[in-house]
C-alpha positions in Angstrom: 136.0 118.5 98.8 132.7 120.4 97.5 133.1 118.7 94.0 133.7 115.1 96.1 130.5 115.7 97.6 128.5 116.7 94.7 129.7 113.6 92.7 129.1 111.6 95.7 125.3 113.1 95.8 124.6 112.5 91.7 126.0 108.9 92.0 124.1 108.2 94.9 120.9 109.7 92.6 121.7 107.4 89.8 121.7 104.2 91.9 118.6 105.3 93.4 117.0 106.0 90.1 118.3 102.8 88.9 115.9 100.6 91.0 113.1 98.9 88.9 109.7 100.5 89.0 108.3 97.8 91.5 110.5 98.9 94.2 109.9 102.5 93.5 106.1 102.3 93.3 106.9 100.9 96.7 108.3 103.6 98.2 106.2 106.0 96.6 103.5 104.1 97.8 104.1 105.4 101.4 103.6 109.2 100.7 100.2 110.9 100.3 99.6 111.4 96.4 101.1 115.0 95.8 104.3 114.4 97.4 104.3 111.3 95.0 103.4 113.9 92.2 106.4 116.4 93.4 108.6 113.5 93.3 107.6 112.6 89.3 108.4 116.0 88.5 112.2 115.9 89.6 113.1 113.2 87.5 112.2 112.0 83.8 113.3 108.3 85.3 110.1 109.5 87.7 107.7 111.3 85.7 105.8 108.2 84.3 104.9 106.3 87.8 102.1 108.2 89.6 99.8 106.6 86.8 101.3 103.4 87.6 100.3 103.3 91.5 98.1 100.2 92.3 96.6 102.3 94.9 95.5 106.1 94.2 93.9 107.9 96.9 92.7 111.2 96.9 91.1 113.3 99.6 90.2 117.1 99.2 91.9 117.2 103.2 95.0 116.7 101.7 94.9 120.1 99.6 93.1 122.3 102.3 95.0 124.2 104.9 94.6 122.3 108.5 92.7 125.5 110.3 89.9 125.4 107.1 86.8 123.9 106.5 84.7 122.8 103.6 82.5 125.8 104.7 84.9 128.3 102.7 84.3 127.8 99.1 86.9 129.5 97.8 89.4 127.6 99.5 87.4 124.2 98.5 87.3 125.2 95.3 91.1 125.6 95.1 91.7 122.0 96.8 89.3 120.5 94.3 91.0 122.2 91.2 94.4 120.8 92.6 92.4 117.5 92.8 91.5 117.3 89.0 94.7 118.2 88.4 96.4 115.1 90.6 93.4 113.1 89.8 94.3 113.6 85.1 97.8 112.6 86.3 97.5 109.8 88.1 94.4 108.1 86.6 96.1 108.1 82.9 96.9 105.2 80.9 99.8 104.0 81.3 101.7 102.8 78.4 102.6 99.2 79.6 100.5 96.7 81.1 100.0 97.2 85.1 97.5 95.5 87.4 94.5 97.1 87.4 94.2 100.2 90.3 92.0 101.0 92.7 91.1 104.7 93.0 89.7 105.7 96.5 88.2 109.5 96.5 87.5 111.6 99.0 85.5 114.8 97.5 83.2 117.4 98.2 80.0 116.7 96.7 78.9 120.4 96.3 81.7 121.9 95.2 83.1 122.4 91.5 85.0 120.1 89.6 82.7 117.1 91.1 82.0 116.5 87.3 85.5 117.0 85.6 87.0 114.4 88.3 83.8 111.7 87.8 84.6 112.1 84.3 88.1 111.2 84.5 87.6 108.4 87.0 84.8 107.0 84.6 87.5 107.1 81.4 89.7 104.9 83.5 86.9 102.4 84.7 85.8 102.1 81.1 89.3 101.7 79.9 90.3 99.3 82.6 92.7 101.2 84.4 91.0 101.3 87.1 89.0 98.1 88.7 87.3 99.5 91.8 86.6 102.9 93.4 86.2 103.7 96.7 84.0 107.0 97.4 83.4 109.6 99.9 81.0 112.8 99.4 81.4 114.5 102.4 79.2 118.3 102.0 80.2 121.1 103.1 77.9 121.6 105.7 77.9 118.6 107.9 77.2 119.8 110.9 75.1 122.2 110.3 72.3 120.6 108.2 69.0 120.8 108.4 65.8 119.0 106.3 66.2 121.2 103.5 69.8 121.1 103.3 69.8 117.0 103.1 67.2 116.6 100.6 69.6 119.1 98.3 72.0 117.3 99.4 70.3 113.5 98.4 69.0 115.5 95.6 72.9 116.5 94.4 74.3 113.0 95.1 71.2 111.3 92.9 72.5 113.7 89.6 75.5 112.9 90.3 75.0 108.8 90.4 72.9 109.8 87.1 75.6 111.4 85.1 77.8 108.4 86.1 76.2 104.9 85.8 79.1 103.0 84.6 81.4 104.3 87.3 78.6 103.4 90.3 78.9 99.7 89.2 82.7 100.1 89.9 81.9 101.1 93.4 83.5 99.0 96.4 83.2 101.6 99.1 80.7 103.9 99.9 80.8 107.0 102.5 77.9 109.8 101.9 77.2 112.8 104.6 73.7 114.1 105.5 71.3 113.4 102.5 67.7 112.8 102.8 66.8 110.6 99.9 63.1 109.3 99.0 62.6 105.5 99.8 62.8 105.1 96.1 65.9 106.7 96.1 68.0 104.8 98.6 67.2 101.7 96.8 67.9 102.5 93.2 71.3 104.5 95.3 72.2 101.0 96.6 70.8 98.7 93.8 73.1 100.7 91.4 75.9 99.8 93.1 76.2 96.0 92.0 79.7 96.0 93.6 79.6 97.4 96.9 81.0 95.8 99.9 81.6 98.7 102.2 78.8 101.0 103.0 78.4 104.4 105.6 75.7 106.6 106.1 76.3 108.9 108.2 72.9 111.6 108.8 71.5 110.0 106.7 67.5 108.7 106.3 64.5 108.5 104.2 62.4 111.3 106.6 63.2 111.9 110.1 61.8 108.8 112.1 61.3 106.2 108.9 61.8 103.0 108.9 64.3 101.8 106.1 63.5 97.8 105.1 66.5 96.4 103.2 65.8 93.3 100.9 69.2 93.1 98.7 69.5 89.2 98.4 72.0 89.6 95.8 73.7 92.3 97.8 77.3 92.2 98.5 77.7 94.6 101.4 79.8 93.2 103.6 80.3 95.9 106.2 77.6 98.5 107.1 78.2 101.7 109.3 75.2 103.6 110.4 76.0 107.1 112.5 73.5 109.4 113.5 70.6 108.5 111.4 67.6 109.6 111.7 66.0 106.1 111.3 63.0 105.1 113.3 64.4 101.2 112.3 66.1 99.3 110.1 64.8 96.4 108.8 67.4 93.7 107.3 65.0 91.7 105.5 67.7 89.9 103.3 71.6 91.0 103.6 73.1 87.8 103.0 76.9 89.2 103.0 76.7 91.7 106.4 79.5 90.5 108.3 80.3 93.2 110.2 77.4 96.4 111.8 78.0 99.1 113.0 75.3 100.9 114.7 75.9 104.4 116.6 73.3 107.3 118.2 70.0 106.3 117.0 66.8 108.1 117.7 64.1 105.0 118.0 62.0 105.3 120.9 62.2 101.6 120.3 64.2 98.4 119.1 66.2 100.3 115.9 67.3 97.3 114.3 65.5 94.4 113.1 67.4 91.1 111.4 65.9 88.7 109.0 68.2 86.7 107.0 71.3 88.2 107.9 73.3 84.2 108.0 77.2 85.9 108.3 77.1 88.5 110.7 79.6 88.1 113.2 80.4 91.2 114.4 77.9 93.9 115.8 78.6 97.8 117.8 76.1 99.3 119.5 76.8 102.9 120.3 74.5 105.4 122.0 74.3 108.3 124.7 70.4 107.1 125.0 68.7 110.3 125.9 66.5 110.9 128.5 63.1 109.6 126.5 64.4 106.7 124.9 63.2 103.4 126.3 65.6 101.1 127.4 66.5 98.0 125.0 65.8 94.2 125.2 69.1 92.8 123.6 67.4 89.1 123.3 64.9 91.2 121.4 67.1 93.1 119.1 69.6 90.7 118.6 66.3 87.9 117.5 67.6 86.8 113.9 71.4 87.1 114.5 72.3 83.8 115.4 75.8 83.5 114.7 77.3 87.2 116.6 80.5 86.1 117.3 82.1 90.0 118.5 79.6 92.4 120.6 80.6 95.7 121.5 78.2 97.9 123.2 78.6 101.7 124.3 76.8 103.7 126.4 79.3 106.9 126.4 79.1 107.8 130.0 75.2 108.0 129.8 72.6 105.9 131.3 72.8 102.3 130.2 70.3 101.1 128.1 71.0 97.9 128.1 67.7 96.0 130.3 68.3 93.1 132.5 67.0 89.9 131.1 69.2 87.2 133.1 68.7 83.6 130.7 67.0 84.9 127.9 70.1 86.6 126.6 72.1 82.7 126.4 70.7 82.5 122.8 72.1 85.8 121.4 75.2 85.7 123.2 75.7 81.5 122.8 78.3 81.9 119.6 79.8 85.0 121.2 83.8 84.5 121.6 84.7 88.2 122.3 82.4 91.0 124.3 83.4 94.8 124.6 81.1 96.8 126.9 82.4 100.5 127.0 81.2 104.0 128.2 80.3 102.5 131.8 80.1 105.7 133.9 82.5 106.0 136.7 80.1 106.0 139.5 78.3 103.2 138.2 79.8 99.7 140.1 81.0 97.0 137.3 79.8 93.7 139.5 76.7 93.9 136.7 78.9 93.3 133.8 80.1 89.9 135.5 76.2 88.4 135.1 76.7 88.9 131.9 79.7 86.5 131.2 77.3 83.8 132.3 75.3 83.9 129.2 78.0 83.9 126.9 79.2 80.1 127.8 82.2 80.3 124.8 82.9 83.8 125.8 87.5 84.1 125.6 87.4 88.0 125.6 86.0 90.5 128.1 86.7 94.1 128.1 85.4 97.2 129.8 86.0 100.6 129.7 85.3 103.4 131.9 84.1 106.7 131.5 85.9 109.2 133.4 85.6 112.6 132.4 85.8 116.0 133.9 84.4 117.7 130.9 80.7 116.1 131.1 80.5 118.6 134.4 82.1 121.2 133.4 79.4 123.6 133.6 76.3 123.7 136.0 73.8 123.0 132.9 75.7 119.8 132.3 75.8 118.8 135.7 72.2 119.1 135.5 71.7 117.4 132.4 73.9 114.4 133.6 72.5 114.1 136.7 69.6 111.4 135.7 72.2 108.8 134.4 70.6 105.5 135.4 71.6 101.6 135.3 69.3 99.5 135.7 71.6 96.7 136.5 72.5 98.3 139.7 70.4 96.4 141.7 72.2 93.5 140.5 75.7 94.8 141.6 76.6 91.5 143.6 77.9 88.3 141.9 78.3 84.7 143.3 81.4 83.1 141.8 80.4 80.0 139.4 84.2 79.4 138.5 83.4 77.2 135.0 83.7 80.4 132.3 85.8 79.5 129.3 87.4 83.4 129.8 90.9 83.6 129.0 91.3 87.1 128.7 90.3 90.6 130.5 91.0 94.5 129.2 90.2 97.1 131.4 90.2 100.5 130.1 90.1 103.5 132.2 91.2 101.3 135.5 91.9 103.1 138.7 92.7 101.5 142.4 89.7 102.1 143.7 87.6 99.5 145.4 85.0 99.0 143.3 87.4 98.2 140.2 89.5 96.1 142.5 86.5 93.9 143.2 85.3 93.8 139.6 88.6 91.9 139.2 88.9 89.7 141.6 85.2 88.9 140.4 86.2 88.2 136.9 89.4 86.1 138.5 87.3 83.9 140.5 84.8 83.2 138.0 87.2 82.8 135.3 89.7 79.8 136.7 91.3 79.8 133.0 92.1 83.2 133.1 95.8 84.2 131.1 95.4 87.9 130.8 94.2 90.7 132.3 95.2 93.9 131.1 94.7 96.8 133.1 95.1 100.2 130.8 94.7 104.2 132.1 92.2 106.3 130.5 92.2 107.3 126.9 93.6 111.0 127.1 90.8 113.4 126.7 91.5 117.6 125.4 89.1 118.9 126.3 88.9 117.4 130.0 92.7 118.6 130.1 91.6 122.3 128.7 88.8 121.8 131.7 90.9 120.7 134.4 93.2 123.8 133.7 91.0 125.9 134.0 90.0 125.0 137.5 91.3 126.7 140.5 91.7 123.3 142.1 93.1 120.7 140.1 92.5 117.0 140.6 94.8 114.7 142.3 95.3 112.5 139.3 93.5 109.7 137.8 94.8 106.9 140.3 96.3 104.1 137.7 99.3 102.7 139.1 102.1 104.2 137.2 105.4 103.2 138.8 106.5 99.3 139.8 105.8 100.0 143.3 102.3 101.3 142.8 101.5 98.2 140.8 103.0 96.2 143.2 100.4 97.0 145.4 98.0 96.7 143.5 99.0 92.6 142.6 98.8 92.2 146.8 95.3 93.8 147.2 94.3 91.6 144.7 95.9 88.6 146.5 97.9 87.7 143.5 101.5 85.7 144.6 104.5 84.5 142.0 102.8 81.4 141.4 99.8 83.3 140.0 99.4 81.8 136.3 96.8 85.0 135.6 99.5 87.6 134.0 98.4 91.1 135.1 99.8 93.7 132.5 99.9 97.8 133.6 99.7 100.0 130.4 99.8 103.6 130.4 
């Protein structure tokens, strides 16, 4: 019976061994890189695909332990030795011809081997084997930078981009971590990357409060993600591919972004806990340039909201917009306000909200404190007179409880909306540290209040005066 089952187990091997390389590329395809690695090693009929991946990603998280951090450099410099290692095995030649790869890296700028792995990915660029990188240089001291620390780190990246020309014009996607470059630097950084579609800076600027002016009219950045930069404003002046912007925690004490010819972009995020001395913002203002925003997502992450009432004047900004997202809407804040703004976005088909509802913004009495100035200036505006002619066909509410003030929210948005085919009604995105906070109190909440059972929701359709023959379809999701 053991020898049956052996036998069994090799033939089984062979058949599986005897698939063409397409199929297992495939399947190889859907592990991370070493265990595709592991895998070439038990088998000769393997050994030779790992180079032949279209896609090769490696990330120095996949060879660091879960509980460390790129602050222990002898662990990173493990993780980026196992790296070269993948890196010479999977970026060689192969012997046969094979679509060109693309390699997408996720290294650690300071660490060693940097250079031994830019030196193999630039022998497969110039070879052909690879087509397009993707690149990430996280440091190993994000979040504990200061101005020193950034310009070595800028100062690093820019002797790196130097020993590596040819492989910068490769570049499709961009990611780099708390640098402080010159103005002269960001633009030869970006001007040297003839190829790049996909660009994040994340703390990252050229001096704390500058202002950056972009002019790349042969540019073909498609996608831009700006987080926690230290920019005083942006300037587009020429960005002809931006599509898609996303724009989170500025420090302006003014308007941080300024378009010019931006002609496609279509989709724009606004994210920001404004603190306590930034202004509040003029969207008709900002938005002045951006003529053809078709997605707007704005988030004020439980904070005040920044956003300033400006009734008409918005209908030119928001006049293309199809789908609107506003989000961190504090839970003691009403939501009538949000209504107003459906009016000046006449081909508006998608609204969604999202409430923020948690415990661990007053945990302590120094955040209660600190939390306690959260304004709206849209309060006052907290009634809403039904004009029943939007184009709205569909309504996501995040973070919905039966309360009254969400119930009349609703029944404001159904009113207005007669075409109305959706609403989804969702509970709060689960939160740790609330949930470490909550067990920690003597006293325990009595739960979050989203109707979780039939009969619960069943209620909730009657308060909201919703019978059989409703068309509106009113979806519960936990």
């Amino acid at each position: 019976m053991g020898s049956n089952n052996v036998q069994n187990h090799v033939d089984d091997d062979d058949r599986f061994s005897k698939l063409p390389d397409d199929i297992l590329l495939h399947i190889l395809g859907k592990t991370n890189i070493m265990s595709s690695i592991r895998a070439s090693f038990s088998s000769t009929r393997w050994r030779h695909l790992p180079s032949l991946l279209p896609h090769i990603y490696l990330s120095i998280w996949d060879f660091i332990l879960s509980h460390d951090t790129l602050t222990n450099n002898k662990v990173v410099d493990e993780a980026m030795a196992a790296m070269t290692k993948a890196a010479r095995i999977c970026l060689a030649a192969p012997g046969s011809e094979r679509a060109m790869k693309t390699a997408s890296l996720d290294l650690c700028l300071t660490a060693n081997y940097l250079y031994d792995i830019g030196e193999l990915v630039c022998e497969a660029t110039d070879n052909g084997n690879v087509k397009s990188v993707e690149l990430a240089l996280p440091t190993s001291s994000d979040e504990y930078c200061d101005g020193a620390d950034m310009m070595q780190h800028a100062n690093n990246l820019v002797c790196f981009f130097d020993a590596f020309p040819n492989l910068f014009q490769c570049i499709t996607k961009l990611e780099l971590y708390s640098a402080r470059f010159s103005e002269l630097e960001m633009h030869q950084l970006l001007d040297s990357c003839e190829q790049l579609q996909h660009l994040e800076l994340n703390n990252c600027d050229t001096g704390n409060l500058s202002v950056l002016k972009i002019d790349m009219p042969n540019s073909k950045i498609s996608y831009l993600r700006l987080v926690s930069c230290r920019f005083e404003k942006i300037e587009f002046l020429c960005l002809p591919k931006l599509s898609v912007l996303y724009c989170e925690s500025w420090n302006s004490f003014g308007t941080p972004l300024y378009f010019g010819y931006v002609p496609c972009l279509e989709d724009l995020s606004l994210v920001c806990c404004a603190l306590n001395h930034q202004s509040g913002l003029n969207l008709s203002e900002l938005l002045h340039g951006s003529t053809n925003i078709k997605v707007l997502t704005l988030d004020f992450y439980g904070e005040k909201i920044w956003m300033l009432p400006e009734g008409k004047k918005l209908c030119t900004s928001f006049n293309k917009l199809t789908k609107m997202f506003i989000h961190g809407i504090h839970v003691n804040f009403g939501l009538l306000w949000t209504i107003a703004l459906l009016e000046t976005a006449p081909s508006l088909k998608t609204f969604g909200i999202e409430v923020w509802n948690h415990m661990c913004d007053v945990a302590t009495e120094e955040t209660r404190i600190a939390f306690s100035k959260r304004t709206n200036p849209w309060q006052k505006r907290n009634k809403f007179k039904s004009s029943g002619h939007l184009q709205l066909t569909s309504l996501e509410f995040v973070g919905f409880m039966a309360i009254k003030k969400h119930m009349k929210f609703i029944r404001g948005v159904m009113d207005c909306a007669s075409s109305l085919e959706t609403v989804l009604l969702q509970d709060k995105d689960p939160c740790e540290t609330c949930d470490a906070v909550s067990g920690n109190l003597t006293c325990c909440p009595t739960g979050w209040m989203f109707p979780k059972n039939k009969y619960e929701q069943d209620m909730i359709l009657d308060q909201l005066g919703i019978g059989v023959s409703f068309s509106t379809q009113i979806i519960f999701k936990t």
